[in-house]
C-alpha positions in Angstrom: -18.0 -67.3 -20.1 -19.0 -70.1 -22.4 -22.1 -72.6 -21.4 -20.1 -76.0 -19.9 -21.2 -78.8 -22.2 -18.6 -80.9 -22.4 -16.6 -83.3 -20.1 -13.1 -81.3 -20.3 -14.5 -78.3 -19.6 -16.5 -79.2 -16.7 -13.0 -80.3 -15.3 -11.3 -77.7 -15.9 -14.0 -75.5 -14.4 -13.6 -77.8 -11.4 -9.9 -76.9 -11.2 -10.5 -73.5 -11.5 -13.0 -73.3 -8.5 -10.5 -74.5 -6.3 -8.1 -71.9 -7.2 -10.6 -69.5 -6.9 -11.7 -70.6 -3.2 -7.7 -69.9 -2.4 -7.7 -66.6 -3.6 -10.8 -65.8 -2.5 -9.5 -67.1 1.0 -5.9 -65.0 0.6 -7.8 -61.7 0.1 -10.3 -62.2 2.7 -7.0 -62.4 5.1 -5.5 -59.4 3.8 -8.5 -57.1 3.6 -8.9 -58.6 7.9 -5.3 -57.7 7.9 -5.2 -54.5 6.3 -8.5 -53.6 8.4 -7.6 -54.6 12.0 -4.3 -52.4 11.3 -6.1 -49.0 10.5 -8.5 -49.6 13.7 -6.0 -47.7 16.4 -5.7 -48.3 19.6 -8.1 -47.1 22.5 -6.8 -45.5 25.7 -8.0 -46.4 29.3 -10.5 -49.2 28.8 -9.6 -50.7 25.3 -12.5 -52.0 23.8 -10.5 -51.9 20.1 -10.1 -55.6 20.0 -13.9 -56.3 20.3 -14.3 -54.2 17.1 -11.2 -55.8 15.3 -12.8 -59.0 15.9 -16.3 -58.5 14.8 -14.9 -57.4 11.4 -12.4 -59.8 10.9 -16.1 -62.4 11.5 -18.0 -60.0 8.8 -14.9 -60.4 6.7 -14.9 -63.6 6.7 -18.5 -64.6 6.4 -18.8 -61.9 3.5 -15.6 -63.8 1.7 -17.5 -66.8 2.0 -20.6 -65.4 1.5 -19.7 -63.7 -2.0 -18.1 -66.7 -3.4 -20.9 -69.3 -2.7 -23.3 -66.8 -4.5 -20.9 -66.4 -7.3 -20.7 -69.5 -8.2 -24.6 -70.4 -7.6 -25.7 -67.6 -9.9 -23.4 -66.8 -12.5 -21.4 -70.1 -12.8 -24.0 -73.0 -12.2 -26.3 -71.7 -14.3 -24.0 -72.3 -17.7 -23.8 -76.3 -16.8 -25.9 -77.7 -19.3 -25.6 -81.5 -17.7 -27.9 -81.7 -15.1 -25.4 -84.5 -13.3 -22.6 -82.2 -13.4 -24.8 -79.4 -11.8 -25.3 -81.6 -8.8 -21.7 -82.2 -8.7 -20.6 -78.9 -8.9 -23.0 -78.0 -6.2 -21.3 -80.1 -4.1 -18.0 -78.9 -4.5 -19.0 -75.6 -4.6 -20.0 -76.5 -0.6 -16.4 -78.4 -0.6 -14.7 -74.7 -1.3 -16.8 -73.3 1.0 -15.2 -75.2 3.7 -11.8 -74.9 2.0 -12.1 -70.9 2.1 -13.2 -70.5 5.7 -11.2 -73.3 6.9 -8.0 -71.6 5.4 -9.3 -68.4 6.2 -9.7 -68.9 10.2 -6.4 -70.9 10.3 -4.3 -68.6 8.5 -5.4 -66.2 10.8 -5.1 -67.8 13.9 -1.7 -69.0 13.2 -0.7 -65.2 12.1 -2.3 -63.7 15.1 -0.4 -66.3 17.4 2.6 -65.1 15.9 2.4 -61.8 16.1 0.2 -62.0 19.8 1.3 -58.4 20.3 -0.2 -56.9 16.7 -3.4 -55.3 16.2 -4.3 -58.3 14.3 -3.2 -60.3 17.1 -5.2 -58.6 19.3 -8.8 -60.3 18.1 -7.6 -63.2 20.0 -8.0 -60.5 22.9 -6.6 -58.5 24.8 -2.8 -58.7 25.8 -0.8 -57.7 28.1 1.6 -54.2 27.6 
C-alpha cells in the first residue's frame, strides 16, 4: 500500500472503506450463520440458544473490533495530510456504525424469518 498524499487518492481510499465495512459486515453474518448452525440442539432443558447467542455478540463485536484496528494501524498511518487523518478517523467511526448497524439488522431480519432455525433461535427459544 502506497503512502496517501494526494487528494484522489485519499478519495478513493474513502470509497474503498466503505466497501470494506460491507464486506466486513457480510462475513461477520455468515461466520454467525455458519456458527449458530453447527451448535446442535440440546435435549430436555435447551440452553443451546444462550450459547448461539453469545457467539453471534463475540462475532460481531470481533467483526467490528478487527476492522476499526485495521484501519487505525495499518491504514491511517500512510495519510500523510494531517486534515485528512482526522477525516478519515471519522469515517472510520462512520463504518463502524455501518458494519454493526448492517450486521444486527441483517440478522434480525434473517432470524425473523427463519424463527424456527438455529439461527433463529438467538432471538430465543421457540416453540416445537
Amino acid at each position: 500500500m502506497d503512502f496517501i498524499t494526494k487528494l484522489g487518492q485519499f478519495k478513493e481510499l474513502q470509497s474503498n472503506t466503505y466497501v470494506l465495512a460491507i464486506i466486513v459486515m457480510a462475513v461477520a453474518f455468515l461466520v454467525a450463520l455458519l456458527i449458530a448452525n453447527f451448535i446442535p440442539w440440546g435435549s430436555g432443558n435447551d440452553k443451546s440458544h444462550v450459547t448461539r447467542r453469545i457467539l453471534w455478540i463475540i462475532i460481531g463485536f470481533f467483526g467490528a473490533a478487527g476492522f476499526y484496528l485495521y484501519n487505525y494501524f495499518a491504514v491511517r498511518p500512510r495519510i500523510k495530510n494531517i486534515g485528512w487523518t482526522v477525516e478519515f478517523s471519522k469515517q472510520n467511526l462512520l463504518c463502524i456504525a455501518i458494519t454493526v448497524g448492517g450486521y444486527v439488522l441483517l440478522s434480525l431480519i434473517v432470524m425473523l424469518i427463519f424463527r424456527r432455525t438455529k439461527f433463529g433461535s438467538i432471538l430465543g427459544k421457540t416453540k416445537k
